[in-house]
PADOLUM-104813 format. One record per residue (C-alpha): residue number from 1; residue in three letters; x, y, z. Coordinates in Angstrom, 1 decimal. Each point is the difference from the previous one (the first is absolute). Example, Ala and Ser with C-alpha at 12.3 -4.5 7.8 and 13.67 -1.06 7.14 Angstrom:
// PADOLUM-104813
node pos: 1; code: ALA; xx: 12.3; yy: -4.5; zz: 7.8
node pos: 2; code: SER; xx: 1.4; yy: 3.4; zz: -0.7
//
This chain:
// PADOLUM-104813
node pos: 1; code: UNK; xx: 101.3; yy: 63.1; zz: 88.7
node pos: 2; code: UNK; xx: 2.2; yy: 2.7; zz: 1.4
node pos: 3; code: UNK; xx: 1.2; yy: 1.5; zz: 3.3
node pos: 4; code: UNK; xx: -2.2; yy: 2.0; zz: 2.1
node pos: 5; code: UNK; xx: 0.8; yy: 2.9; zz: 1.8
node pos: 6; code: UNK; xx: -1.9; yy: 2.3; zz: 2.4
node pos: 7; code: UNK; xx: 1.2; yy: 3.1; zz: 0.4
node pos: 8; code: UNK; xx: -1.3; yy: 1.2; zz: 3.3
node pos: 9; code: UNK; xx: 0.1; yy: 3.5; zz: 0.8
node pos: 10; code: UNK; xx: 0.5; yy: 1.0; zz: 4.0
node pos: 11; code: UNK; xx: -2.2; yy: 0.6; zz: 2.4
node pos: 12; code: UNK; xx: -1.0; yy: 3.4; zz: 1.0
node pos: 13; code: UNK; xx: 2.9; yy: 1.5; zz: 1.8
node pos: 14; code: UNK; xx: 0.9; yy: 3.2; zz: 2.8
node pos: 15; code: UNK; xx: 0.2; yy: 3.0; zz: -1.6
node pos: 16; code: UNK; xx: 3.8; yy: 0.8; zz: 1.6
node pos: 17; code: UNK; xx: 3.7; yy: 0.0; zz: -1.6
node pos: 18; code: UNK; xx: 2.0; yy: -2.7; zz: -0.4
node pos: 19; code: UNK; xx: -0.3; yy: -4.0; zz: 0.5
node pos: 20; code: UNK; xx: -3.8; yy: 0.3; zz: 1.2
node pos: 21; code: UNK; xx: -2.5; yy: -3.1; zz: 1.4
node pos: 22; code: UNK; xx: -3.5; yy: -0.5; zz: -1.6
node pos: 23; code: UNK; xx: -2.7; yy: 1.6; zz: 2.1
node pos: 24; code: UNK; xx: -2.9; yy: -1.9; zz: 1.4
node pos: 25; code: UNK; xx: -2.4; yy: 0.2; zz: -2.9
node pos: 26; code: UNK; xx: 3.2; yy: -1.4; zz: -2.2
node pos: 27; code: UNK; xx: -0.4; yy: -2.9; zz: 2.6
node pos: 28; code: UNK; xx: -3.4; yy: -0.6; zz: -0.9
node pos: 29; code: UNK; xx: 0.5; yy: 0.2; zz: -4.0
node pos: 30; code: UNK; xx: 3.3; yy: -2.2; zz: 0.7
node pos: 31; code: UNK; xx: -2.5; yy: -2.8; zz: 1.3
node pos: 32; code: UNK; xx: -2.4; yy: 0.4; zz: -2.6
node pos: 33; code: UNK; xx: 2.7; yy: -0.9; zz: -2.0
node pos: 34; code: UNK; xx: 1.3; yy: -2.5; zz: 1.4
node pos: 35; code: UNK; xx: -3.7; yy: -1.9; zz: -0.1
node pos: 36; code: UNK; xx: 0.1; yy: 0.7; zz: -3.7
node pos: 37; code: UNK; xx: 3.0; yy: -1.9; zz: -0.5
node pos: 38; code: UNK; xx: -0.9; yy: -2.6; zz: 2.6
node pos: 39; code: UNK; xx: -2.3; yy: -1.3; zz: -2.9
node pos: 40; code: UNK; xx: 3.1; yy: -0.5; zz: -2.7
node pos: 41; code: UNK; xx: 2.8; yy: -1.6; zz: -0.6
node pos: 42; code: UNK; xx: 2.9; yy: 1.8; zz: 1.3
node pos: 43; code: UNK; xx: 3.5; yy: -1.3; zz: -0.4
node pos: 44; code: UNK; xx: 2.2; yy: 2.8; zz: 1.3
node pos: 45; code: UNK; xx: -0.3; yy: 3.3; zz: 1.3
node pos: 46; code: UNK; xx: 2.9; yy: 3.3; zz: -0.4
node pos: 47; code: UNK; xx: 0.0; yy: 3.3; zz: 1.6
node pos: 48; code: UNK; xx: 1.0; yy: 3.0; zz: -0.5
node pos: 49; code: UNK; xx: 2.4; yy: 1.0; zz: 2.9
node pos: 50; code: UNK; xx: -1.6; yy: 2.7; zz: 1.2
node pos: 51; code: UNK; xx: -2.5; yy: -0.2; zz: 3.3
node pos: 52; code: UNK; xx: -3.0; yy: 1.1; zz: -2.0
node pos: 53; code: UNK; xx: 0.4; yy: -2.8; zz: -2.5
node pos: 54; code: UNK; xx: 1.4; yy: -2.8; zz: 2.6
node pos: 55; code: UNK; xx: -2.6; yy: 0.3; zz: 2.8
node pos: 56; code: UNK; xx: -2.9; yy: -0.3; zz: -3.1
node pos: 57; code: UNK; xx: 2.0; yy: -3.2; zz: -0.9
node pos: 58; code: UNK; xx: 0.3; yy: -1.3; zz: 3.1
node pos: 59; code: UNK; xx: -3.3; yy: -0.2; zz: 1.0
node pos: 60; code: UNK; xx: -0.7; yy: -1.6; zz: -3.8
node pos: 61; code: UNK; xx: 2.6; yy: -2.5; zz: 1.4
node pos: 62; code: UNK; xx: -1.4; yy: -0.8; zz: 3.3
node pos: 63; code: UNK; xx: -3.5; yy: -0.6; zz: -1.7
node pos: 64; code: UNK; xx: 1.3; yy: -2.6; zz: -2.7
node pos: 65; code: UNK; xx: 3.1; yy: -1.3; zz: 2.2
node pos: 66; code: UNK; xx: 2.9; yy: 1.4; zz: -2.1
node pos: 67; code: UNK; xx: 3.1; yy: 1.5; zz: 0.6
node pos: 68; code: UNK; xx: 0.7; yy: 3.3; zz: -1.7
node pos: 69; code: UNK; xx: 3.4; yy: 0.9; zz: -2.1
node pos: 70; code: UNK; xx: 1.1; yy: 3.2; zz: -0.5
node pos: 71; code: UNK; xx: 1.5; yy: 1.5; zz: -3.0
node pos: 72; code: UNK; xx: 1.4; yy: 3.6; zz: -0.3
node pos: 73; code: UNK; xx: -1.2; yy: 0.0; zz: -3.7
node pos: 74; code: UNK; xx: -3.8; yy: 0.6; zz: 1.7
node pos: 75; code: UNK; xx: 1.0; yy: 3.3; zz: 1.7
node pos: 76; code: UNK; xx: -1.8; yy: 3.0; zz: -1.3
node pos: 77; code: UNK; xx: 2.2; yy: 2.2; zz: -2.7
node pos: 78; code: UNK; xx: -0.2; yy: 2.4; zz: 3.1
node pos: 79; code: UNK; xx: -1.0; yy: 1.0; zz: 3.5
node pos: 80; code: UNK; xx: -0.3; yy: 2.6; zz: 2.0
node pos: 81; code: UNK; xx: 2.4; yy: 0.1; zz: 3.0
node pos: 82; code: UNK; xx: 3.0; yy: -1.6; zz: -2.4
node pos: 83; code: UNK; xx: 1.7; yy: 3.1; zz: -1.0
node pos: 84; code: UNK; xx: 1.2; yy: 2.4; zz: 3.5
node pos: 85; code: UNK; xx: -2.3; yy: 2.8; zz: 0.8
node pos: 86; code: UNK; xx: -2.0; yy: -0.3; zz: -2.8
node pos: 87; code: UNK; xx: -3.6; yy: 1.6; zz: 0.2
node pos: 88; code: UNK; xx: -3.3; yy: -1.7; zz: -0.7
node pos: 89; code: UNK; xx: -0.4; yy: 2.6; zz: -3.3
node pos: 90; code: UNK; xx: 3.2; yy: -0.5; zz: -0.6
node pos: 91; code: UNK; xx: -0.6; yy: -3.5; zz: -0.5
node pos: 92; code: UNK; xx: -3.1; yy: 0.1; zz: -1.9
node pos: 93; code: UNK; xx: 1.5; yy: 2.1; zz: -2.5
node pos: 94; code: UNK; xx: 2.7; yy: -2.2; zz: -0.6
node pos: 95; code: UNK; xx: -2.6; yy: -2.9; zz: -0.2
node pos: 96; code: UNK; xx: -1.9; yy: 1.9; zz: -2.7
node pos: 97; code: UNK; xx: 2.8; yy: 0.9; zz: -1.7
node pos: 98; code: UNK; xx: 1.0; yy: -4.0; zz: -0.2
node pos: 99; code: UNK; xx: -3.4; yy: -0.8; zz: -0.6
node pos: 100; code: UNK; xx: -0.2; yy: 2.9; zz: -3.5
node pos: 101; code: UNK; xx: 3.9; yy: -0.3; zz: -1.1
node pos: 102; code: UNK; xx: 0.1; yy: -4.0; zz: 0.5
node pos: 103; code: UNK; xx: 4.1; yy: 0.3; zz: -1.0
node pos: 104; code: UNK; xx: 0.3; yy: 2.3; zz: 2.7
node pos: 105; code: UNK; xx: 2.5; yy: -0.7; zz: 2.7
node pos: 106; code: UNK; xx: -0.3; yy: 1.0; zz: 3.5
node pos: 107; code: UNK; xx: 2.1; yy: 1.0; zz: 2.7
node pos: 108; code: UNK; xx: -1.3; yy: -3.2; zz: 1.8
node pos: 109; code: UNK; xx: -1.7; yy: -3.1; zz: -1.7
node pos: 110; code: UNK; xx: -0.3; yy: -0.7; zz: -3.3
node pos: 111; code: UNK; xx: -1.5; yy: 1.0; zz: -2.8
node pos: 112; code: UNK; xx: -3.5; yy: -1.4; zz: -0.9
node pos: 113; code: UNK; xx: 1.1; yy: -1.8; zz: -3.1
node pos: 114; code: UNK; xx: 2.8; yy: -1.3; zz: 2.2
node pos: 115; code: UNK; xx: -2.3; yy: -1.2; zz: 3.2
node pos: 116; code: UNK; xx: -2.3; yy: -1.5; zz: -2.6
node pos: 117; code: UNK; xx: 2.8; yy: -1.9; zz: -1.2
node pos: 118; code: UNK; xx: 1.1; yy: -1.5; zz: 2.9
node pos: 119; code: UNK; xx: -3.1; yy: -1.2; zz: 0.4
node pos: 120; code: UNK; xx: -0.2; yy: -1.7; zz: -3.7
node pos: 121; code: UNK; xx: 3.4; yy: -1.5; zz: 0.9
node pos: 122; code: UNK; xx: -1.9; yy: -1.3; zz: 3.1
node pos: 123; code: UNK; xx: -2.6; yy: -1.6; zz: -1.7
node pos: 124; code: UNK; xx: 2.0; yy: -1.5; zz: -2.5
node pos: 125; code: UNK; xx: 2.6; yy: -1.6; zz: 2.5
node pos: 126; code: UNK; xx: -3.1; yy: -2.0; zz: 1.9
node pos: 127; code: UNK; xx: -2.1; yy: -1.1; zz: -2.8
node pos: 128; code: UNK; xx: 3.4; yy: -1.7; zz: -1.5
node pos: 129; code: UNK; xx: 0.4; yy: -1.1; zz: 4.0
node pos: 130; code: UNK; xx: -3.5; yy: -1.4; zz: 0.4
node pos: 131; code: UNK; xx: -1.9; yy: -0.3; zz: -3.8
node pos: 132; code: UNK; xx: -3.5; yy: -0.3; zz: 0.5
node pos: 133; code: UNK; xx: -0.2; yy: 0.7; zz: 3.8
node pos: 134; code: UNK; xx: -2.1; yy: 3.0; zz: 2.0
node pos: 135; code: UNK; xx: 2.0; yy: 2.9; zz: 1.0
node pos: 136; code: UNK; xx: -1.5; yy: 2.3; zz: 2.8
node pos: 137; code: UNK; xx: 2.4; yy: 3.4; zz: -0.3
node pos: 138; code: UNK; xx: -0.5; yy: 3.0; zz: 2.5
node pos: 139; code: UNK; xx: 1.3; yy: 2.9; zz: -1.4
node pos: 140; code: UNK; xx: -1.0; yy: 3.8; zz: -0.4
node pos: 141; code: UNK; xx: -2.5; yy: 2.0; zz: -2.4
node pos: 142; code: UNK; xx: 2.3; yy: 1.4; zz: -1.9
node pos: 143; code: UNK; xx: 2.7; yy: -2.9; zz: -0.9
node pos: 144; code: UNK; xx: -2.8; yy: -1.8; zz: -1.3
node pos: 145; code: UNK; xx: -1.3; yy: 3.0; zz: -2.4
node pos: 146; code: UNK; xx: 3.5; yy: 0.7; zz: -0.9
node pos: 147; code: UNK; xx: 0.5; yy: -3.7; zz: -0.6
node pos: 148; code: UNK; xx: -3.1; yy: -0.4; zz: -2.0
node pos: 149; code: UNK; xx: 0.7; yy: 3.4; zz: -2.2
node pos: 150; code: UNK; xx: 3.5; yy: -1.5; zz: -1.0
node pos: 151; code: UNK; xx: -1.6; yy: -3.5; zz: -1.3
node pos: 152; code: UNK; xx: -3.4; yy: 1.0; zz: -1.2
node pos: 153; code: UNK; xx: -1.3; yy: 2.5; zz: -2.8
node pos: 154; code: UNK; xx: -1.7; yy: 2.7; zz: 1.1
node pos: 155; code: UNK; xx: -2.5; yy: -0.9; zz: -2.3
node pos: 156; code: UNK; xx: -0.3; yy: -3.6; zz: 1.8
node pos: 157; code: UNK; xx: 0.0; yy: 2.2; zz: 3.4
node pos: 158; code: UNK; xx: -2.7; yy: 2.4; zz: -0.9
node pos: 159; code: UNK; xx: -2.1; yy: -3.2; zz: -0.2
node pos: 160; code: UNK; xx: -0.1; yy: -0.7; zz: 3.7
node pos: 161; code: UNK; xx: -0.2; yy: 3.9; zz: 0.9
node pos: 162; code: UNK; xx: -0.4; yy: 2.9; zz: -2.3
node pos: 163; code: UNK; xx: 2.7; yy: 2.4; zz: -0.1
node pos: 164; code: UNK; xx: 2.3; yy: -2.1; zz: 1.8
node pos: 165; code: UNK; xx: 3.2; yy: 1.5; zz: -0.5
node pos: 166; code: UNK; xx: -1.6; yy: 4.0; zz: 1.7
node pos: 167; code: UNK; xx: -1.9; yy: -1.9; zz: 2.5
node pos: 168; code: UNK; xx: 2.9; yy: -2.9; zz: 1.1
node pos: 169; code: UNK; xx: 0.1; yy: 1.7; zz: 3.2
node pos: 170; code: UNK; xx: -3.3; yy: -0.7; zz: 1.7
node pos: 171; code: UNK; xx: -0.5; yy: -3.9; zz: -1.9
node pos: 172; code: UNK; xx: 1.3; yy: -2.0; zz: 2.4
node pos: 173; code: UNK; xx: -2.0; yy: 0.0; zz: 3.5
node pos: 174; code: UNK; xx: 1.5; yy: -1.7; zz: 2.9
node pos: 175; code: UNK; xx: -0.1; yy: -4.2; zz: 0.0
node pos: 176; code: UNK; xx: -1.2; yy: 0.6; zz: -3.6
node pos: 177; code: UNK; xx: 0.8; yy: -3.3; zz: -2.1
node pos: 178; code: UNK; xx: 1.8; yy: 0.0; zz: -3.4
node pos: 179; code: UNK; xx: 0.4; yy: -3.3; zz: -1.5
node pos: 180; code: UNK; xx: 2.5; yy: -0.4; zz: -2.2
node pos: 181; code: UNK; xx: 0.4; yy: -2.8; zz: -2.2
node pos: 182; code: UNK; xx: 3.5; yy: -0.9; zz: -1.8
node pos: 183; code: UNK; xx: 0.2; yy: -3.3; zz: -2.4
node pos: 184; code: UNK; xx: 2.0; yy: -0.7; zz: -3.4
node pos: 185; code: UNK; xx: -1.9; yy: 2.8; zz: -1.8
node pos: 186; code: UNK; xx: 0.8; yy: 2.9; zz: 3.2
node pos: 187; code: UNK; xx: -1.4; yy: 1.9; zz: 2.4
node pos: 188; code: UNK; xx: -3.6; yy: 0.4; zz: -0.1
node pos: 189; code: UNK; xx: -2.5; yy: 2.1; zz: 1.9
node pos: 190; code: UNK; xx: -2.7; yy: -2.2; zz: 1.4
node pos: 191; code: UNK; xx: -1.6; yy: 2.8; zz: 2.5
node pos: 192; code: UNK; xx: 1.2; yy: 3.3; zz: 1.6
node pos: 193; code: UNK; xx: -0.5; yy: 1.2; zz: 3.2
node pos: 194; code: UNK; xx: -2.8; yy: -1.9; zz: 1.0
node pos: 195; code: UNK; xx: -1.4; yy: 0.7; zz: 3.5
node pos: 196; code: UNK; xx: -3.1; yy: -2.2; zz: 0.0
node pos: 197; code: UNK; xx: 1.0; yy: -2.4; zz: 2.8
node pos: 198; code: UNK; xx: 0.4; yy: 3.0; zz: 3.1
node pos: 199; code: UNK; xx: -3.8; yy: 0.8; zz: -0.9
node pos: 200; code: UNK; xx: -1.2; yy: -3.5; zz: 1.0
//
């Protein structure tokens, strides 16, 4: 026994600054989704704040007839648009300077050990909240690698991907599924970034 958690990565989103929407084909994997989860036991569902991440849950919570809670501990460790006049490359080399140097601090957002910390603390509060319950979380790509390179080895992580600490980047497509599963021993890594259900 234990308490489940699905971490849910967006839908596809625009390709513009700031707080952006999910595009149409983000529609269409949000659904997908949703089906998928139409077929569990869900207890709760938490979003990130950001569009992206609440419009994905949203529709999740329309299928299965829940209400969504936001939490600002679900927010990606950055995003473009946050800090004034920033430039796209700009902002991607900050991200990959996060992303190599995970103690690294930058002028907006937090560091990646940090973000992936916030989401630990997270997931700690609701499975002392709701012990073995389902937790449907809609987040972003790279809180959940950051989250999962803080509590596993990378030994454990090279297991589900090869070379998962160079390739973090590009593991988590959107509405990808993690499921996370935390009882009296910890945290455990039951499947990463599965995709399965928007294929049919």
């Amino acid at each position: 026994m234990g308490t489940d958690f699905y971490l849910v990565r967006h839908a596809i989103k625009e390709k513009s600054m700031g707080d952006v929407s999910i595009t149409a084909d983000g529609i269409k994997q949000a659904h997908a989704t949703a089906r998928h989860f139409q077929e569990r036991r869900i207890s709760r569902i938490f979003s990130s704040p950001l569009n992206r991440a609440k419009q994905t849950a949203q529709i999740i919570g329309n299928a299965i007839r829940m209400p969504i809670f936001e939490d600002t501990r679900l927010r990606e460790r950055a995003n473009w648009g946050d800090m004034l006049g920033q430039t796209f490359q700009e902002f991607v080399d900050m991200w990959n300077r996060c992303t190599k140097e995970r103690d690294f601090s930058p002028p907006v957002g937090d560091s990646a050990r940090r973000a992936g910390e916030r989401l630990s603390s997270f997931l700690f509060e609701i499975s002392a909240q709701y012990p073995q319950e389902c937790t449907v979380i809609v987040t972003h790509g790279g809180l959940i690698t950051d989250f999962l390179l803080n509590e596993f080895s990378e030994d454990e992580l090279n297991l589900k991907y090869p070379d998962f600490v160079s390739e973090q980047s590009n593991l988590v497509p959107e509405c990808s599924i993690t499921k996370i599963k935390h009882d009296a021993e910890g945290l455990h890594l039951v499947h990463f970034a599965n995709v399965t259900h928007l294929y049919g």
